[in-house]
N, C-alpha and C positions, 0 to 999 in steps of 0.2 A: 534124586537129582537136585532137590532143592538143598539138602545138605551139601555138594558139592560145590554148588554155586557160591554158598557162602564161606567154606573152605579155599575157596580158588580168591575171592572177594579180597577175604582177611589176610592172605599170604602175599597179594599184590600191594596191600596198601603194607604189611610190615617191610616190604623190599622197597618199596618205593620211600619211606622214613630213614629205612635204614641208608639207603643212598644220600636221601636230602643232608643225613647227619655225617654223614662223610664230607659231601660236599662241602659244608658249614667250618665243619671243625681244619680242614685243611686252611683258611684264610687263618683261623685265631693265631695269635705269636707264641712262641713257645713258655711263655714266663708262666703262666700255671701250668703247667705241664710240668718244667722244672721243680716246680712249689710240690707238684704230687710227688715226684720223686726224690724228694729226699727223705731221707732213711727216717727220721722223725715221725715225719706225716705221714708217708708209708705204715709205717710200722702201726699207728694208728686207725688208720679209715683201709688198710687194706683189704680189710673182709666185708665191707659194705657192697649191699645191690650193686649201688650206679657205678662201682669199681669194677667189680668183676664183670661187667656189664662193657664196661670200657676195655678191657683185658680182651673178653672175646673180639670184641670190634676191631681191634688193636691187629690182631692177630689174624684179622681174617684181608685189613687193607694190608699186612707185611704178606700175606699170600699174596695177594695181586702183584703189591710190588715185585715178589720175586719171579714174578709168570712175564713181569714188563719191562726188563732193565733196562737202564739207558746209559749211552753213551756221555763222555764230558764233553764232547761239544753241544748235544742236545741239551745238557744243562745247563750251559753258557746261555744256549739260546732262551730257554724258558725262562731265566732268570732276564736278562736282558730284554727281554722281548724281540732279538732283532733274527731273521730270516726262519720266520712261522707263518706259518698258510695253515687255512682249514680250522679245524676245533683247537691246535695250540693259541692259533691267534686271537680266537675268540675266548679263551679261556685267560688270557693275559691280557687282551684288553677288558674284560668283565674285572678284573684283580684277582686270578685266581691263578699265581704264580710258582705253587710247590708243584713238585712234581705227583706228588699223590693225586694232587686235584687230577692231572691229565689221564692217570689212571684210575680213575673214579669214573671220569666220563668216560673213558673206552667203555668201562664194566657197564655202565648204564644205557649205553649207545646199544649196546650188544643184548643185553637181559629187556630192556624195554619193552621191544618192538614185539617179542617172542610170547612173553607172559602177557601183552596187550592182546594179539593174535589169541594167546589160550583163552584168554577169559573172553573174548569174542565167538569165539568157537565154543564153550559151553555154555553161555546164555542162548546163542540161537538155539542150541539143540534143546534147551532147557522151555523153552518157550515154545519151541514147533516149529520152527522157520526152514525154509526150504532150502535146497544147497547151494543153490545160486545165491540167495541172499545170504547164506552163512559166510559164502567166500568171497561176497561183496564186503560184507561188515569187518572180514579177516584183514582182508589187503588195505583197506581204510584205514584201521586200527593201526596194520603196520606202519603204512605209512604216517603216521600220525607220529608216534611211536618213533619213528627215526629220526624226523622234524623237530620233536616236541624240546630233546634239549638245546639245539642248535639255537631255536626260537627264545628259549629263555636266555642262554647266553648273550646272545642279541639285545633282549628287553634290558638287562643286569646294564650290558655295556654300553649301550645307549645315554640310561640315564645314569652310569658314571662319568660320562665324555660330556655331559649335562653340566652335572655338578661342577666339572672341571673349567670347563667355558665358562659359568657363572661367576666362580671362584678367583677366574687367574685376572681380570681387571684390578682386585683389591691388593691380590698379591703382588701385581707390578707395581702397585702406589709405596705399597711397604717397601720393594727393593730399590725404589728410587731414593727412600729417604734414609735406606741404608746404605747405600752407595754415595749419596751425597754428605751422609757424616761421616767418609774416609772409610767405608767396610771396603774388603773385597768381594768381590764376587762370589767364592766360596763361603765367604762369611755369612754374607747377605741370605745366601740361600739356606744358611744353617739358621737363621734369624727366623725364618720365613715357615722354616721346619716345624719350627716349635712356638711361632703364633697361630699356626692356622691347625695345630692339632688337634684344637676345639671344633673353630668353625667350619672346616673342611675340611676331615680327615682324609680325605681322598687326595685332595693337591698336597696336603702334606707327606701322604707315603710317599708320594712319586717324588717328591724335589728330595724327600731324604734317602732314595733308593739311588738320585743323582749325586749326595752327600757320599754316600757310602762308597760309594764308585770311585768317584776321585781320590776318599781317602786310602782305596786298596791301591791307588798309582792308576789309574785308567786316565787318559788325556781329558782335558776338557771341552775338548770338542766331540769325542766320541759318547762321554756320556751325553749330552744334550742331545746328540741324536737318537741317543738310545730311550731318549725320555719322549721322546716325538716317536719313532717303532711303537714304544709300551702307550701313549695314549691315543695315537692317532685322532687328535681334535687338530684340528685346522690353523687355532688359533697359536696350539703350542707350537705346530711347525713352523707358524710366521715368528714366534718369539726367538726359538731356536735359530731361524736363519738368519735374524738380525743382529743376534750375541756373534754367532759365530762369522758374520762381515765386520759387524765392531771390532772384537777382536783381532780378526786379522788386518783389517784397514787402521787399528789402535786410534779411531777417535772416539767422541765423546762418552761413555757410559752411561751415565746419568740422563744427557739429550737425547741420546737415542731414544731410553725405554721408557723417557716423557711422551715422546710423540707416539710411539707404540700403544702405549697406555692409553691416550686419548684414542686411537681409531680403534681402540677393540672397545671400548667406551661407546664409539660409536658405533661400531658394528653390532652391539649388542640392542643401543637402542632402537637400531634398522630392524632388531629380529623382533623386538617385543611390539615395534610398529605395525611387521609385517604378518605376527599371528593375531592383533586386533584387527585388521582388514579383511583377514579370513574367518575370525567368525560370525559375520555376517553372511558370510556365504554359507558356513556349514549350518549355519541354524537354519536352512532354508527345508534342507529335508524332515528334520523334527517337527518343523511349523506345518510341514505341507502333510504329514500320513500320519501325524498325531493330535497336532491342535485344533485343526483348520475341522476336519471331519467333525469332532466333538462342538463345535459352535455353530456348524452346518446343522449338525441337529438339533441345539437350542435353540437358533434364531429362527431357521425354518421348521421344526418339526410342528409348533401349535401351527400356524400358516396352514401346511398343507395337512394338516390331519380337519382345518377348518374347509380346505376348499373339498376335500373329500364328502365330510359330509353336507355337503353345498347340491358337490354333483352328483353321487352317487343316487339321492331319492331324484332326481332330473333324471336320470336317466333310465330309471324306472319309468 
């Protein structure tokens, strides 16, 4: 039993790597990938480990693919971000926009819950647990297990819609000073593309995903909505709905996304205000059921181990 436990152990955690590295490798751009593939390099490292290694991989997400096909409007959408519900949406707002990624997390969604349940179900048995707790520990697990990548999509897109809110104050200073030495708009935003590929990679995939857009002929109205869809931060769809009333009302550009600038400016300074106000609240429960007890017994422990033996021979 105990060999199987660790048989079931080791084959949970190679499915679970092997997933994580699907998932990973679906965000990288295709430029080494290309670089392997040319007949040169190829022809070189093709018989190495981590090649062949990649080949089986290779081969096992082109199975999924071909069990999951999708339609070309489902790829508009995935690409665009725009009318997704459920795990695409959260998979596009995290930045995980190919379609393998969405078929990775089906795969995952689906094998999780199952091989969680198994390996719950041989440890009870493995240990002596009774049925009832076996098929407590089963349905936990599952549901855990169903949760568990929804939750991590979550935490991913969180603190990307973080970064982005951090980010797009600096970016609006730069687009003002590009717009005020005569850029246009499209310009500005290619400007913007390629200063912040350093310090933000995140704001800059997304304004160069708006680049790209416009230069396949997409309006530019629709992509900036579609940039507001893909990140759903608050702050972009205030930015977005004030391009797109400047533009159609054709006043100022420049004044506009000065004043803009200034209240996300402020609005950020409101938020860095409002989580210093709150943690003095939250330090109340750490002070109360961790510190507070530990000085209760410093300050009063000699005290009353003095009044004890005070009273104890009295009371004799």
């Amino acid at each position: 039993m105990i060999i199987l436990v660790a048989v079931s152990v080791f084959l949970a955690t190679a499915l679970i790597s092997v997933a994580f590295f699907w998932w990973w490798e679906a965000r990288k751009e295709s430029l080494p990938r290309r670089i392997e593939e040319d007949p040169e390099f190829a022809g070189a490292h093709a018989g190495s480990f981590p090649n062949r290694v990649k080949a089986r991989i290779t081969g096992m997400q082109d199975w999924i693919s071909a069990k999951t096909p999708f339609r070309e409007e489902e790829i508009i959408a995935i690409v665009t971000g725009k009318e997704l519900s459920g795990g695409r949406l959260l998979l596009n707002k995290a930045g995980y926009r190919t379609m393998a990624a969405y078929r990775i997390y089906c795969f995952v969604r689906a094998v999780l819950p199952v091989l969680l349940g198994l390996l719950a179900y041989v440890y009870g048995k493995a240990v002596g647990m009774s049925g009832g707790k076996v098929l407590l520990g089963i349905v936990t697990v599952v549901i855990l297990g169903v949760d568990l990548p929804n939750f991590l999509l979550r935490r991913k897109a969180a603190k990307r819609q973080e970064e982005i809110t951090d980010a797009l104050p600096d970016a609006l200073d730069l687009l003002i000073v590009c717009v005020e030495a005569g850029l246009g708009l499209n310009a500005a935003l290619v400007k913007i593309t390629e200063e912040f590929e350093l310090s933000s990679p995140v704001l800059s995939e997304e304004f160069d995903i708006v680049n790209q857009e416009m230069v396949a002929g997409k309006p530019r109205t629709d992509a900036l909505r579609s940039l507001a869809d893909r990140t759903g931060v608050e702050d972009v769809k205030s930015l977005v709905a004030m391009l797109i009333q400047t533009d159609k009302l054709g006043t100022s550009l420049a004044q506009s996304l000065r004043v803009h600038s200034d209240s996300l400016r402020t609005r950020r300074r409101q938020r860095a205000e409002e989580s210093a106000a709150k943690t003095t609240t939250k330090l109340i429960f750490p002070l109360a059921f961790m510190l507070f007890p530990a000085m209760f017994v410093v300050l009063l422990g000699p005290g009353f181990i003095q009044i004890m033996r005070v009273l104890i021979p009295a009371l004799r």
